[in-house]
C-alpha positions in Angstrom: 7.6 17.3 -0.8 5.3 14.8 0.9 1.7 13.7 -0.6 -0.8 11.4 -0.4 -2.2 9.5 -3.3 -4.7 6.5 -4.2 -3.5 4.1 -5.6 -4.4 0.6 -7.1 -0.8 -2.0 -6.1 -0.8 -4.6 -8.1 1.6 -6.3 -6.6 5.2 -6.0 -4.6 8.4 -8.2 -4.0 10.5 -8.3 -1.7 14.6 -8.4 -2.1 17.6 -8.7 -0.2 21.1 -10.2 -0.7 24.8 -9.3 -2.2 25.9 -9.1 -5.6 29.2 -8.1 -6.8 30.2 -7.0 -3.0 27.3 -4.6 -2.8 24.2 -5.2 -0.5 21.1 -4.1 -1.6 17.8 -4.9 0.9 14.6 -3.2 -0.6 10.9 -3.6 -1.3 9.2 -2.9 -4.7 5.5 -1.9 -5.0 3.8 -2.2 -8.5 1.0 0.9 -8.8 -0.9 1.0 -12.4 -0.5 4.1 -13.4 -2.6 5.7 -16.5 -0.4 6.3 -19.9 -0.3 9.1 -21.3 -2.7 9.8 -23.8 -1.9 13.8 -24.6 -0.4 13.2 -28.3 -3.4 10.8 -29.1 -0.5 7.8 -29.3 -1.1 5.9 -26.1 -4.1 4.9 -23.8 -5.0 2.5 -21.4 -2.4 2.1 -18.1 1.0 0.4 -17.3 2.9 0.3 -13.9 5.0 1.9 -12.2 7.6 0.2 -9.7 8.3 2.2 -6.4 10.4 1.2 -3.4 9.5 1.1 -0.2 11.5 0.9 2.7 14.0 -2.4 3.0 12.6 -5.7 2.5 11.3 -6.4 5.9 8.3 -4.0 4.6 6.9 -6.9 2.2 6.1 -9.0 5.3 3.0 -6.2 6.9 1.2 -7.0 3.1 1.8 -10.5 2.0 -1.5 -11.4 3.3 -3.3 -9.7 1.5 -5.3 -10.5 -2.2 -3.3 -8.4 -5.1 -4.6 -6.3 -6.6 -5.9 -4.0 -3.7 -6.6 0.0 -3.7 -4.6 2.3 -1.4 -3.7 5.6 0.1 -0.1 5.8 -0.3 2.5 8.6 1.4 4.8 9.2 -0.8 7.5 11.9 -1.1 9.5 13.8 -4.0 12.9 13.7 -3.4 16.0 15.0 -5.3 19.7 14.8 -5.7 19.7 18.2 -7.4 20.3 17.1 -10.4 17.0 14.3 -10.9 14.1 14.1 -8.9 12.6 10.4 -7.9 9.4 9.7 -6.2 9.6 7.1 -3.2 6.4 5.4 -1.4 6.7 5.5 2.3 4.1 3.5 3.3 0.8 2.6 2.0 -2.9 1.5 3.6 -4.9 -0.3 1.9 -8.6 1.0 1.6 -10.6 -1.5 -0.6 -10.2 -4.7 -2.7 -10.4 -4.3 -6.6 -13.5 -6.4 -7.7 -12.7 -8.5 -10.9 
């Protein structure tokens, strides 16, 4: 299931390399994310790390001043068992004032 949603990054890093035989090659994108605050035991917001495409990705945002606001596609995707969300791509829309 594909969506669009705003989002305020925070940040991302980029990763590539070997370890233990295995290659990995990704991007991570930091989004604050609200906590929730349902059961009256949390407020306020933390982050949420998504990946995004392999780390050649990193290079089309380096430029620009963290944090920024966005419209992100992302998509819901499953193994049947668990469901993860993934961020395709995202545009940023607006600087976040200090």
């Amino acid at each position: 299931m594909k969506f669009q949603s705003q989002v305020k990054v925070l940040g991302m890093k980029s990763s590539s390399g070997e370890f233990e035989g295995v290659k990995y090659d990704a991007t991570k994108v930091y989004v604050e994310t609200a906590l929730d605050s349902s059961k009256g035991m949390a407020s306020g917001f933390g982050c949420l790390e998504y990946s995004m495409g392999n780390s050649t990705e990193y290079a089309k945002y380096k430029h620009l001043e963290f944090p920024f606001m966005g419209m992100a596609e992302m998509e819901i995707i499953t193994s049947g068992k668990q469901q993860k969300t993934v961020m395709h791509s995202v545009k940023p829309t607006d600087r976040v004032k200090a």
